[in-house]
TORDREN-230688 format. One line per 8 residues: number of its first residue (from 1); for each residue x, z, y negated of N, C-alpha, C. Coordinates in nm, 2 decimals. Example, Ala and Ser with C-alpha at 12.3 -4.5 7.8 and 13.67 -1.06 7.14 Angstrom:
<atoms>
1) 1.32:0.78:0.57:1.23:0.78:0.45:1.32:0.78:0.33 ~ 1.28:0.71:0.22:1.37:0.71:0.11:1.29:0.79:0.00
</atoms>
This chain:
<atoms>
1) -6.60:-2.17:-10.70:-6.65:-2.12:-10.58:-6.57:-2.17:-10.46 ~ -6.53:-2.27:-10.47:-6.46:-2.31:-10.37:-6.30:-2.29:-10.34 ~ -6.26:-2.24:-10.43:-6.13:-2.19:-10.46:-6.14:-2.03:-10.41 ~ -6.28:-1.98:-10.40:-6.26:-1.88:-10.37:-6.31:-1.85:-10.21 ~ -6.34:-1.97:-10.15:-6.36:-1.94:-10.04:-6.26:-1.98:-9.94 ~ -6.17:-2.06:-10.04:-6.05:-2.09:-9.97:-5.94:-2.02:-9.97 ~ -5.94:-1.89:-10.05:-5.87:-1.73:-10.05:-5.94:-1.64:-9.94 ~ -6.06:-1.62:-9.91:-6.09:-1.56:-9.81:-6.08:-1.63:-9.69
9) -6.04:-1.76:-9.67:-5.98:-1.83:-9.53:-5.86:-1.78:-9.51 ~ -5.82:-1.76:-9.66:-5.60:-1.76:-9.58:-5.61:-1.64:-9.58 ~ -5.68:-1.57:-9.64:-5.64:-1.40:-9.62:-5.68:-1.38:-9.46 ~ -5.84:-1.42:-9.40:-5.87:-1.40:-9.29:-5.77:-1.44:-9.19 ~ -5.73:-1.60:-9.22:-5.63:-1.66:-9.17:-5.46:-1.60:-9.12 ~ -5.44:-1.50:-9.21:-5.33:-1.42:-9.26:-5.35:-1.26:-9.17 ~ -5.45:-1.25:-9.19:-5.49:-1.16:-9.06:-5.51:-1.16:-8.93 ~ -5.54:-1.25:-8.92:-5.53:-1.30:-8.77:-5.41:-1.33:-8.69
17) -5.32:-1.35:-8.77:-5.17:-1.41:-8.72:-5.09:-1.28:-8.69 ~ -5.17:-1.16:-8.86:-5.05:-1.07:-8.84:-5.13:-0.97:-8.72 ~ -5.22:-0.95:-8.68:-5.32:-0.94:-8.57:-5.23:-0.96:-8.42 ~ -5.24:-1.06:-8.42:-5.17:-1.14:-8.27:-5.03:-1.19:-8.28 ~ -4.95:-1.15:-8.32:-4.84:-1.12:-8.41:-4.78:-0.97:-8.36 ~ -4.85:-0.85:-8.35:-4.89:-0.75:-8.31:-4.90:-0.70:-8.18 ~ -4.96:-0.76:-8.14:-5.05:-0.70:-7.96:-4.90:-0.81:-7.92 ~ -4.87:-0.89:-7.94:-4.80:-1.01:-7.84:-4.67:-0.94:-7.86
25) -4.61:-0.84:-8.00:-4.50:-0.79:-8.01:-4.47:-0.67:-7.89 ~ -4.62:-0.58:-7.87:-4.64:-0.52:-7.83:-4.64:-0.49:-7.68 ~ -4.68:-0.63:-7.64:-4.69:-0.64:-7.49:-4.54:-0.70:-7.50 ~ -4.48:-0.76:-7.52:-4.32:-0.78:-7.48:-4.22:-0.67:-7.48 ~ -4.27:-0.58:-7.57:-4.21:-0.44:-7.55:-4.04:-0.45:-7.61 ~ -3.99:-0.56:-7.64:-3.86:-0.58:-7.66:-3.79:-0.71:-7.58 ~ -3.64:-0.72:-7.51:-3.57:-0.84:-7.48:-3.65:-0.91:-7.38 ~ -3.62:-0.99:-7.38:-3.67:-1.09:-7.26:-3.64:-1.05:-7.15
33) -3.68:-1.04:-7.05:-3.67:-0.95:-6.86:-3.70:-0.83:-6.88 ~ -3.72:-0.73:-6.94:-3.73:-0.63:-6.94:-3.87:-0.54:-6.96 ~ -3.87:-0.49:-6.91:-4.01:-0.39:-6.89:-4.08:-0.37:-7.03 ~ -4.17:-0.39:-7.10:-4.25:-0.32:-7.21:-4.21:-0.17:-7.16 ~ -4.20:-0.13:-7.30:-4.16:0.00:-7.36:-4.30:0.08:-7.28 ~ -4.38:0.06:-7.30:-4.50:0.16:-7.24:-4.52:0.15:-7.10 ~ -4.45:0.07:-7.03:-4.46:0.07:-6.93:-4.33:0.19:-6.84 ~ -4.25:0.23:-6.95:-4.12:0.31:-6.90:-4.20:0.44:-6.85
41) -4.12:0.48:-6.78:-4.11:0.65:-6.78:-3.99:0.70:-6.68 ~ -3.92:0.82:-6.69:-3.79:0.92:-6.63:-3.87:0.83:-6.48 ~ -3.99:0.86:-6.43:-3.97:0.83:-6.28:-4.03:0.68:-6.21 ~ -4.04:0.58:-6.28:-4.13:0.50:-6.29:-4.07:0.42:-6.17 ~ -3.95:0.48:-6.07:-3.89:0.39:-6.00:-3.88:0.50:-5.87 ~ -3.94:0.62:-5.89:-3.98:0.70:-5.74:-4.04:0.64:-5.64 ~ -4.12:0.51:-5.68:-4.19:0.48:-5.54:-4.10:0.43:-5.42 ~ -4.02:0.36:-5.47:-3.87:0.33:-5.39:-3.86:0.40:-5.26
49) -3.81:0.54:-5.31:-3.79:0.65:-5.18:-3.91:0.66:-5.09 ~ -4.05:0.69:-5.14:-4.19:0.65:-5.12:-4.22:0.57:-5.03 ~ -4.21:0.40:-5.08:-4.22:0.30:-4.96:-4.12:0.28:-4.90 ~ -3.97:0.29:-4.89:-3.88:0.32:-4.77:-3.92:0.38:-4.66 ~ -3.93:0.56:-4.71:-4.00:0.61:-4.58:-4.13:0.56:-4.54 ~ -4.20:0.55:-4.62:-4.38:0.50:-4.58:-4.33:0.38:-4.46 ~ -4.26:0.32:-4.53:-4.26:0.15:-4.40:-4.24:0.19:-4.27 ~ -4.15:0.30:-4.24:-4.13:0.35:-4.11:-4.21:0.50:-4.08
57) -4.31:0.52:-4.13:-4.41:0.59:-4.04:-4.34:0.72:-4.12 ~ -4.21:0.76:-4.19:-4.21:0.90:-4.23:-4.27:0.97:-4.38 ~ -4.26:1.05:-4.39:-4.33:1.15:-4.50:-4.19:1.12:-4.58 ~ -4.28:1.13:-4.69:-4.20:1.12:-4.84:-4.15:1.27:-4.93 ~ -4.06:1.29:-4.97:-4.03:1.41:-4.99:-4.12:1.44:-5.13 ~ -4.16:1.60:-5.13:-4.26:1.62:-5.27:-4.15:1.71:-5.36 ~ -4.03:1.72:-5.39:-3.89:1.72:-5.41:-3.91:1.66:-5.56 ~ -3.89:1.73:-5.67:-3.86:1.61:-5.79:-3.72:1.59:-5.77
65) -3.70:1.46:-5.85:-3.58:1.41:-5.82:-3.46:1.46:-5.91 ~ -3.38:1.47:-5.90:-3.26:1.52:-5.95:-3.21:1.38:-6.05 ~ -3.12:1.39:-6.15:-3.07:1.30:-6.26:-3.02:1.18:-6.15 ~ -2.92:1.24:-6.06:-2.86:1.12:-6.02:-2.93:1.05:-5.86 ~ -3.04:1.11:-5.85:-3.13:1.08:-5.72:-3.26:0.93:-5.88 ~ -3.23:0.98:-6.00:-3.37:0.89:-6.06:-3.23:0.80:-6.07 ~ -3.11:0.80:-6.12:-3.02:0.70:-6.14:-3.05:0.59:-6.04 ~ -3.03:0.67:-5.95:-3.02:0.57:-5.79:-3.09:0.47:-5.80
73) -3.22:0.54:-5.83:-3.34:0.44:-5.80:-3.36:0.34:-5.93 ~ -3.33:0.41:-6.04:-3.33:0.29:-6.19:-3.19:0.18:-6.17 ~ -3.16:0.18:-6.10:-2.97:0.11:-6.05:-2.99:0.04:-5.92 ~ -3.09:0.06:-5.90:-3.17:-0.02:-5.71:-3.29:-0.11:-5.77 ~ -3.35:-0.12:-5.84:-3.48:-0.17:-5.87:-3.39:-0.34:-5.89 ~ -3.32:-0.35:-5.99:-3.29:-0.52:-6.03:-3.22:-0.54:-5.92 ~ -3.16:-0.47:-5.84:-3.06:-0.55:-5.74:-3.18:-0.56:-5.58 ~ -3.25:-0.50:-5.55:-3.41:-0.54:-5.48:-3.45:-0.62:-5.54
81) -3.52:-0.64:-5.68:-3.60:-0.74:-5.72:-3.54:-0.87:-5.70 ~ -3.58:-0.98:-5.58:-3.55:-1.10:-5.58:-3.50:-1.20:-5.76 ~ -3.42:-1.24:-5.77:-3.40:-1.32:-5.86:-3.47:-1.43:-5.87 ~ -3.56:-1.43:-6.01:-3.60:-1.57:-6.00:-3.77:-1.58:-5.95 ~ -3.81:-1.44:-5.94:-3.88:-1.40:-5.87:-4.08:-1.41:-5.95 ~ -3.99:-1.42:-6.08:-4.13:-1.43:-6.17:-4.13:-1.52:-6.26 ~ -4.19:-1.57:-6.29:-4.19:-1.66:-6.40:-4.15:-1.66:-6.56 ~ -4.10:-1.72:-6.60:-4.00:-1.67:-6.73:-4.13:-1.61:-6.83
89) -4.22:-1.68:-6.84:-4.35:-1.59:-6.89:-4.41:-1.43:-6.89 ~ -4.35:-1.42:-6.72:-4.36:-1.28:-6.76:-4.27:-1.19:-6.76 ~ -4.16:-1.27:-6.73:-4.05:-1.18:-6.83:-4.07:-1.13:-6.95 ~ -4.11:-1.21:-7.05:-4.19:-1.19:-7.17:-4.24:-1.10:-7.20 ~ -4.34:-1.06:-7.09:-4.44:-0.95:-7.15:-4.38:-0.84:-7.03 ~ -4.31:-0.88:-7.00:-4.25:-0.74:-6.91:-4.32:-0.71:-6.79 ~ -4.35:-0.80:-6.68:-4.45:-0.81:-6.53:-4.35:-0.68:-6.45 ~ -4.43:-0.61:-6.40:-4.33:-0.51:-6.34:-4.39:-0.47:-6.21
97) -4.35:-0.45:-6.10:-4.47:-0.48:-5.97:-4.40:-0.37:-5.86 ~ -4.42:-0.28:-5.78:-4.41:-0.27:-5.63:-4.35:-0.35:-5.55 ~ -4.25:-0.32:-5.48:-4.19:-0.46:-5.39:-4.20:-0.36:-5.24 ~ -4.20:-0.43:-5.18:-4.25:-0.38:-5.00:-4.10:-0.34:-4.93 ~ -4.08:-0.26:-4.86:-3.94:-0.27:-4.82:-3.89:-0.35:-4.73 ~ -3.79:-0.39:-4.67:-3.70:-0.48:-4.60:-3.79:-0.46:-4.41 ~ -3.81:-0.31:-4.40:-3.84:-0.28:-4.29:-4.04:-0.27:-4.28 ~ -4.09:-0.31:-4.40:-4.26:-0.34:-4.39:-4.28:-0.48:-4.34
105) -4.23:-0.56:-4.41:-4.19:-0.73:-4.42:-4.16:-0.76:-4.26 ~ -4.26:-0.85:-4.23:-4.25:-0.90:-4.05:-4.21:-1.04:-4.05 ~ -4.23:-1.09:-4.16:-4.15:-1.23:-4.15:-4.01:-1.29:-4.18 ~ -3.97:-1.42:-4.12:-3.86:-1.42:-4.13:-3.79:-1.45:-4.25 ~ -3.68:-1.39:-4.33:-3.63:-1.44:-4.50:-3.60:-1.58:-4.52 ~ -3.66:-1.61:-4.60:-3.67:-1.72:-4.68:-3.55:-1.73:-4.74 ~ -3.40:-1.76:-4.68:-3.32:-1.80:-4.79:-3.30:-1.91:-4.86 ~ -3.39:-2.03:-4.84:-3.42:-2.11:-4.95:-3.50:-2.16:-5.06
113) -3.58:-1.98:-5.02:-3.63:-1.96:-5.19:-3.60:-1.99:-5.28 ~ -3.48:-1.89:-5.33:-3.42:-1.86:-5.46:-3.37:-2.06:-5.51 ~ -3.34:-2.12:-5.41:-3.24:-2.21:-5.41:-3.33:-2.31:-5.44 ~ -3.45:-2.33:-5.38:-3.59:-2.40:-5.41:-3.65:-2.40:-5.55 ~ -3.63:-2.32:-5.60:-3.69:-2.19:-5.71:-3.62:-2.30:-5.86 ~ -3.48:-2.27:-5.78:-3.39:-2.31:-5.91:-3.40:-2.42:-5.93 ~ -3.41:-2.52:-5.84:-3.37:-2.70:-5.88:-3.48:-2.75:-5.91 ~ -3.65:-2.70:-5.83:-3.75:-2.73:-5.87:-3.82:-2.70:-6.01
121) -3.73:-2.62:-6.03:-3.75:-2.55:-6.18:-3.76:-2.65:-6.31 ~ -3.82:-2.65:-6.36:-3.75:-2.79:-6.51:-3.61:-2.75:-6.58 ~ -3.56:-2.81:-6.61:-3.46:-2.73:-6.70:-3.36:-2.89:-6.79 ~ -3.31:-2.84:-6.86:-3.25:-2.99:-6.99:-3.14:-3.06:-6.90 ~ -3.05:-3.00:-6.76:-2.96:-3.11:-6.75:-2.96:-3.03:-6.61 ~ -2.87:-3.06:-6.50:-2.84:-2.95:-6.39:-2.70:-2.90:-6.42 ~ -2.66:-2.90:-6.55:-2.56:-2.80:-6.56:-2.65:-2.67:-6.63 ~ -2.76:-2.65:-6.64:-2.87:-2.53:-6.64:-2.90:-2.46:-6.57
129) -2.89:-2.53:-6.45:-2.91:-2.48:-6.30:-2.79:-2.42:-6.27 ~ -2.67:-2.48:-6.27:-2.51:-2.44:-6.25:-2.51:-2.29:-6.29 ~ -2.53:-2.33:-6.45:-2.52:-2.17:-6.50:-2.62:-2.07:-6.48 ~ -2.71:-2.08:-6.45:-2.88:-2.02:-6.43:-2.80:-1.94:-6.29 ~ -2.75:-2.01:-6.18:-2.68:-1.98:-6.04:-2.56:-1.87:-6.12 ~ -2.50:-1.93:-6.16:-2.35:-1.85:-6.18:-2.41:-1.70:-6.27 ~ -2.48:-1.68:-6.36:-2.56:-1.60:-6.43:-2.60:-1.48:-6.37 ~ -2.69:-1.57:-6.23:-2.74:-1.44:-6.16:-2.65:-1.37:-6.07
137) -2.56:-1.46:-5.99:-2.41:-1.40:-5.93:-2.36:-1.28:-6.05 ~ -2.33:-1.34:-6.12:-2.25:-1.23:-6.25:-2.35:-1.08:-6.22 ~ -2.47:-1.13:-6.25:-2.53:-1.00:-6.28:-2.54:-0.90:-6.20 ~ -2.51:-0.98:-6.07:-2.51:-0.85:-5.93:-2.33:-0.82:-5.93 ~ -2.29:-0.89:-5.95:-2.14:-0.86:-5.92:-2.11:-0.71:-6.05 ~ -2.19:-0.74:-6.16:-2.20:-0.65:-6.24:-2.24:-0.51:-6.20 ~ -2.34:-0.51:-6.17:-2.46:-0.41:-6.11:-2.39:-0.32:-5.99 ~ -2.32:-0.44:-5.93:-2.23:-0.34:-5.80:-2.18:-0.23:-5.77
145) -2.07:-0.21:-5.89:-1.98:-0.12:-5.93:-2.10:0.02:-6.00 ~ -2.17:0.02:-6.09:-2.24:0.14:-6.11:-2.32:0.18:-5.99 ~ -2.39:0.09:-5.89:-2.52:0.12:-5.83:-2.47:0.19:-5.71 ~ -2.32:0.19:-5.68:-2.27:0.23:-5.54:-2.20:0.32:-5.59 ~ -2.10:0.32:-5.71:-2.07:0.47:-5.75:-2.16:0.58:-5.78 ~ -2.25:0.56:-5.78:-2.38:0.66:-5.76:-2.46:0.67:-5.69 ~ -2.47:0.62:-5.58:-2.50:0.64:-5.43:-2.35:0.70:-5.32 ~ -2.26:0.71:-5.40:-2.14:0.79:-5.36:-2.15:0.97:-5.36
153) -2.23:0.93:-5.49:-2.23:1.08:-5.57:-2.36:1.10:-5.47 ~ -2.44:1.11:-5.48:-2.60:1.10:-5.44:-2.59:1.13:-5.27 ~ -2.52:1.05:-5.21:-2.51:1.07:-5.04:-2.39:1.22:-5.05 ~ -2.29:1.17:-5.10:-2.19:1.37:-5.13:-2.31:1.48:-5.12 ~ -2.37:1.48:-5.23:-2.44:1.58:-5.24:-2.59:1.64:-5.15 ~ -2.61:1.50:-5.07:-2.68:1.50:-4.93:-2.61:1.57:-4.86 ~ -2.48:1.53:-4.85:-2.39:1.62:-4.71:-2.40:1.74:-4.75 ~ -2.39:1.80:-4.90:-2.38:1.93:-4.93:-2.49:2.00:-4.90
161) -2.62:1.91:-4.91:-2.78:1.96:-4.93:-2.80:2.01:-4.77 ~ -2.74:1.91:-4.69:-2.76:1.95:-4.53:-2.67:2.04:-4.49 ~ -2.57:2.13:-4.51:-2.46:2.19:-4.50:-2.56:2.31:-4.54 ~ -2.58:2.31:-4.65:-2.64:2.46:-4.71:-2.79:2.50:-4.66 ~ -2.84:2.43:-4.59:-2.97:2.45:-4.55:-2.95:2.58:-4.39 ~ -2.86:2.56:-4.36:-2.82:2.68:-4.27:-2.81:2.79:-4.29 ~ -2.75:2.77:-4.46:-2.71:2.91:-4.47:-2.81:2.96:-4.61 ~ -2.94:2.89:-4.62:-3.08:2.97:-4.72:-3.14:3.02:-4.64
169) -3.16:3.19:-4.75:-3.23:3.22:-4.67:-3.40:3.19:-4.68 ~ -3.47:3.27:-4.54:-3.56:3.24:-4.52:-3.67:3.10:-4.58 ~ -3.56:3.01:-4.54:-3.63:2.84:-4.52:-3.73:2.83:-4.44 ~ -3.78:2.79:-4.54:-3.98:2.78:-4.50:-3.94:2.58:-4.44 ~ -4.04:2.61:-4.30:-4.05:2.47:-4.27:-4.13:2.35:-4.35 ~ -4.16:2.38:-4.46:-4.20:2.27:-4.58:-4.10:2.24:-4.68 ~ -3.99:2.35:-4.68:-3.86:2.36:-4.75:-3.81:2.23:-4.69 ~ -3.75:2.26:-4.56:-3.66:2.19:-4.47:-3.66:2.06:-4.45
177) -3.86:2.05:-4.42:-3.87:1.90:-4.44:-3.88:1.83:-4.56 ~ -3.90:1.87:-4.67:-3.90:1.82:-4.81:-3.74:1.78:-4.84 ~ -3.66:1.87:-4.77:-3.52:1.81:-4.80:-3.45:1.69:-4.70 ~ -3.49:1.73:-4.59:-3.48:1.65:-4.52:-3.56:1.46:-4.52 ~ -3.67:1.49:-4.60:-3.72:1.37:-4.64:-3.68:1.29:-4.79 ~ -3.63:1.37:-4.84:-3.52:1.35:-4.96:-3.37:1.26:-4.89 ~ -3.34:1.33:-4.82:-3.18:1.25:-4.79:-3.24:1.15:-4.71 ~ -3.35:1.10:-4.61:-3.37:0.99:-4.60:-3.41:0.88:-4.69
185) -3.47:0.92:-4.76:-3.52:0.81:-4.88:-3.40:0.79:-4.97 ~ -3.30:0.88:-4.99:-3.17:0.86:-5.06:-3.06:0.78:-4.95 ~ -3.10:0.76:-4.85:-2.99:0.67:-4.75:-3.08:0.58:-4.76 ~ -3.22:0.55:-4.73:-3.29:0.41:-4.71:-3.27:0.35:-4.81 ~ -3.25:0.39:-4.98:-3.26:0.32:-5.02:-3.14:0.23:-5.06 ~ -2.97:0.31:-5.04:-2.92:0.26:-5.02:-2.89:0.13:-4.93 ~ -2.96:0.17:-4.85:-2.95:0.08:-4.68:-3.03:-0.08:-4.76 ~ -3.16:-0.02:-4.84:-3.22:-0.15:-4.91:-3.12:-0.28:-4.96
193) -3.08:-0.12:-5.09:-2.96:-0.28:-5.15:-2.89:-0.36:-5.08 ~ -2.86:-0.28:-5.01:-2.72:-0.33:-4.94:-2.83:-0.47:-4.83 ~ -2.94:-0.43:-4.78:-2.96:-0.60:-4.73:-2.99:-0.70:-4.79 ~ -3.05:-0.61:-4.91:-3.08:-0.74:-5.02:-3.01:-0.79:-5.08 ~ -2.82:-0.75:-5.11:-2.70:-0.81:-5.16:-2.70:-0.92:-4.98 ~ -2.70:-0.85:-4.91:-2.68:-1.00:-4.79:-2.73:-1.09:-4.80 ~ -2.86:-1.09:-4.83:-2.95:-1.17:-4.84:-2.92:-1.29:-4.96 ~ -2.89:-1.19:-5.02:-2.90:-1.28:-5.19:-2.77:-1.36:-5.16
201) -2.63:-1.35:-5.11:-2.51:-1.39:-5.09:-2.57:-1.52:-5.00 ~ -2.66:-1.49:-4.90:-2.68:-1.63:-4.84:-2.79:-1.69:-4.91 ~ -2.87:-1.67:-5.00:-2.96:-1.75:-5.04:-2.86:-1.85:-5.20 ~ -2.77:-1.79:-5.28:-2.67:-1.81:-5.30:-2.62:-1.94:-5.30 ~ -2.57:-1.91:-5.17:-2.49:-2.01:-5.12:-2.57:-2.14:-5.08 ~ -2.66:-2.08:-4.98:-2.79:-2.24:-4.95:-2.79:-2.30:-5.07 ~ -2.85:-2.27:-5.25:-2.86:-2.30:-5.34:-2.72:-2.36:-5.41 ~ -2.63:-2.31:-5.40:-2.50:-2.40:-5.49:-2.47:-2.50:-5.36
209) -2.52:-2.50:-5.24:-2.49:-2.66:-5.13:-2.57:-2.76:-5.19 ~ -2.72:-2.67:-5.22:-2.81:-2.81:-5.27:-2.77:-2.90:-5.39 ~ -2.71:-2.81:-5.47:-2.72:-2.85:-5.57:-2.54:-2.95:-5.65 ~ -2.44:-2.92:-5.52:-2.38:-2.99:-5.49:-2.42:-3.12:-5.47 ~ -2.49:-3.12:-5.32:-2.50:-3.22:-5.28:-2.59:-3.32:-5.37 ~ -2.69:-3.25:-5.47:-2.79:-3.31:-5.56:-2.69:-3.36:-5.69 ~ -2.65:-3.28:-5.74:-2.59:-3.31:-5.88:-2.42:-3.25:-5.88 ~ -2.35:-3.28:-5.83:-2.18:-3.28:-5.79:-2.10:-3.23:-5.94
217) -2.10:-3.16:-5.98:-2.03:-3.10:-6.09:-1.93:-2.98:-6.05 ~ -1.76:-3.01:-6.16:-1.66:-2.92:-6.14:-1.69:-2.82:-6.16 ~ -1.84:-2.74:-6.24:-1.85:-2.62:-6.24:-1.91:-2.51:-6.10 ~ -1.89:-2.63:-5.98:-1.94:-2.58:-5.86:-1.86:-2.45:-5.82 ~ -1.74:-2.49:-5.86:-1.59:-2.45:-5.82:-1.61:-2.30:-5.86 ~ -1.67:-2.29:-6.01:-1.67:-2.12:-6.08:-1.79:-2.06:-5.99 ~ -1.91:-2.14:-5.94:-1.99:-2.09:-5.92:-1.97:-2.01:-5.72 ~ -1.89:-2.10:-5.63:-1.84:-2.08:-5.53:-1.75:-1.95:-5.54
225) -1.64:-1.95:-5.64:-1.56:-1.83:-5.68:-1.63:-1.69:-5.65 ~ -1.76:-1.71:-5.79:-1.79:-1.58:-5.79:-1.88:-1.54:-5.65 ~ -1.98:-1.63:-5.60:-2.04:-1.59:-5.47:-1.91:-1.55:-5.37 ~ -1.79:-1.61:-5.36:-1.70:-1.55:-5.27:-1.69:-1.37:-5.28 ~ -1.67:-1.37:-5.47:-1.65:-1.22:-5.45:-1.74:-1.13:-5.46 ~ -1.89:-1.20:-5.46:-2.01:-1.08:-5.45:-1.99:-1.08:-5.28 ~ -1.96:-1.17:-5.18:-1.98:-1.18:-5.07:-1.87:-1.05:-5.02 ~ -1.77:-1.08:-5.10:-1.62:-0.97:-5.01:-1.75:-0.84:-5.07
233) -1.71:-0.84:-5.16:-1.80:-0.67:-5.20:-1.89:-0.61:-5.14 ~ -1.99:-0.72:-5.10:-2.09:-0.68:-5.00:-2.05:-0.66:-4.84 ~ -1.94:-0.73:-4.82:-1.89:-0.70:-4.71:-1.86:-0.59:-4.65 ~ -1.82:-0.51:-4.76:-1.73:-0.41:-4.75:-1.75:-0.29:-4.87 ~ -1.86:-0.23:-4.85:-1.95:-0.15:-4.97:-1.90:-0.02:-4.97 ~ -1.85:0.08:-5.02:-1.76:0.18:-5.08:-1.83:0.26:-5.00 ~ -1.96:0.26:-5.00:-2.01:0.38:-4.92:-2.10:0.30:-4.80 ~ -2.11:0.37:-4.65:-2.22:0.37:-4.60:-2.31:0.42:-4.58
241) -2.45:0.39:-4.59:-2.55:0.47:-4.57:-2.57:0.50:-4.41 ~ -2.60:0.62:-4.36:-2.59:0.62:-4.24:-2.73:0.72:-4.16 ~ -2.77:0.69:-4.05:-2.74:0.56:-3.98:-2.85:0.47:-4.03 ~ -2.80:0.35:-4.00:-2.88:0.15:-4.03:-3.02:0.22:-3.97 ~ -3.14:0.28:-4.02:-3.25:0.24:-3.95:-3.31:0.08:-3.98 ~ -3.34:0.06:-3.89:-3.40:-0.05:-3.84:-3.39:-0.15:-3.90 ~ -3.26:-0.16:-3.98:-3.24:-0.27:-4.07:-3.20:-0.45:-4.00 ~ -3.33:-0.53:-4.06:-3.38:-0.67:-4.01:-3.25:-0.73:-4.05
249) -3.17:-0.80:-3.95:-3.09:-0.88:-4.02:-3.12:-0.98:-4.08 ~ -2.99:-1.08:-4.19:-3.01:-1.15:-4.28:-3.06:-1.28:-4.17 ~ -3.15:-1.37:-4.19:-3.10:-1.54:-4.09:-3.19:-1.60:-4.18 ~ -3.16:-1.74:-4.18:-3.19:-1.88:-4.20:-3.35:-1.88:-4.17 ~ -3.44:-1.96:-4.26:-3.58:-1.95:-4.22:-3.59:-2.07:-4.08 ~ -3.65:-1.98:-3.96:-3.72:-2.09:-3.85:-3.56:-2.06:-3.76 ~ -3.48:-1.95:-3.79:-3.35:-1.96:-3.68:-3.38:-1.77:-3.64 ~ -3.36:-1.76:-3.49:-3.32:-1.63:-3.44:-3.30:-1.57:-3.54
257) -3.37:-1.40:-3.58:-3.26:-1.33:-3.64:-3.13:-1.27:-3.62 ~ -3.07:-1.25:-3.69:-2.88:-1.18:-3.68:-2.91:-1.07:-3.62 ~ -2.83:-1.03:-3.55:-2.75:-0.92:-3.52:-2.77:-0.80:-3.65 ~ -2.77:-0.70:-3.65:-2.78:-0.61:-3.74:-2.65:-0.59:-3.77 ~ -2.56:-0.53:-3.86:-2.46:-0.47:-3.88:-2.46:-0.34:-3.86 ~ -2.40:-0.26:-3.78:-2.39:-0.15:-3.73:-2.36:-0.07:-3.83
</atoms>
């Protein structure tokens, strides 16, 4: 008897594990940072164009989006999402959220978030921190080159979209504005990245000072490098989106904001 009620523990035992074993495979969806699989879909990154215009009072285009208008915005989502921004836990399960645009946001940027984030963080030595820093630099310096070669293509084919609207015929004024609310949300959202690369270059930087001045290691040197060349890139971005609406410049928390970049 007892033998057999200690087979129906490990079996129950044995079910329970492969049970929650299951649901926990399930909600992680796959690699660590990345969205659960059921959370995907072709447009799952439209709201972008959505709260760009929404922040500034205009109408959102009812326009589906074209392949390299969904690119845009699947290629804009990790370079907006603050780094550092969620806890490695829900990377896990794949936390996936709405972020507000640059031009909703009335306070002033925190560039010593990210930088706060990292040192306060636990980690086995501060050469974890070194590379944790140098890691996320990589990943936008990475990101760069696809996310703006297709906002090349994507603004081109704006100029072509506004070019040809003269010459359809009988354009209905729900036509006009649906396109016309398209090429704004396709410039804002470039306009997005592009302050959130400023931003991130000075939050960056605040964070490899601290961490200098805290823990002095030669791998400062790799980490300084690469912020130099996400900084030139961002400097000097292949395309403009045009014109800057109302774009908040980058400053220091508790100092005047900057000047905009024209």
């Amino acid at each position: 008897m007892p033998d057999t009620i200690r087979q129906i523990r490990t079996i129950v035992t044995a079910l329970l594990l492969a049970a929650a074993g299951g649901s926990l495979a399930g909600c992680s969806g796959g690699d660590f940072g990345r969205t659960r699989a059921d959370m995907r879909s072709d447009d799952m990154h439209s709201w972008l164009g959505v709260e760009a215009t929404g922040s500034l009072g205009l109408k959102s285009s009812q326009f589906q989006l074209t392949d390299e208008e969904r690119q845009l915005r699947d290629l804009a989502y990790p370079m907006i999402e603050p780094p550092l921004s969620r806890p490695a836990w829900k990377s896990v399960f794949g936390d996936y959220k709405a972020l507000p645009s640059p031009w909703r946001q009335k306070v002033v940027f925190d560039r010593t978030m990210y930088g706060r984030t990292l040192i306060d963080e636990p980690h086995r030595s501060h050469s974890s921190r070194y590379a944790q820093l140098i890691e996320d630099v990589r990943n936008d310096i990475t990101r760069f080159e696809p996310f703006f070669a297709c906002a090349i293509r994507v603004i081109d084919l704006d100029r072509k979209r506004n070019a040809s609207m003269a010459r359809v015929s009988d354009l209905s004024p729900r036509e006009r504005d649906d396109a016309v609310a398209r090429m704004q949300e396709n410039s804002l959202i470039v306009q997005w990245v592009q302050q959130c690369l400023e931003r991130r270059v000075s939050s960056y930087r605040w964070a490899l000072e601290r961490l200098v001045l805290q823990a002095p290691d030669t791998i400062a040197a790799d980490a300084d490098r690469l912020i130099g060349e996400l900084a030139a890139q961002t400097a000097n971005p292949p395309v403009q989106a045009r014109p800057l609406i109302g774009a908040p410049g980058v400053s220091p928390v508790n100092e005047p904001a900057a000047v905009s970049k024209g």
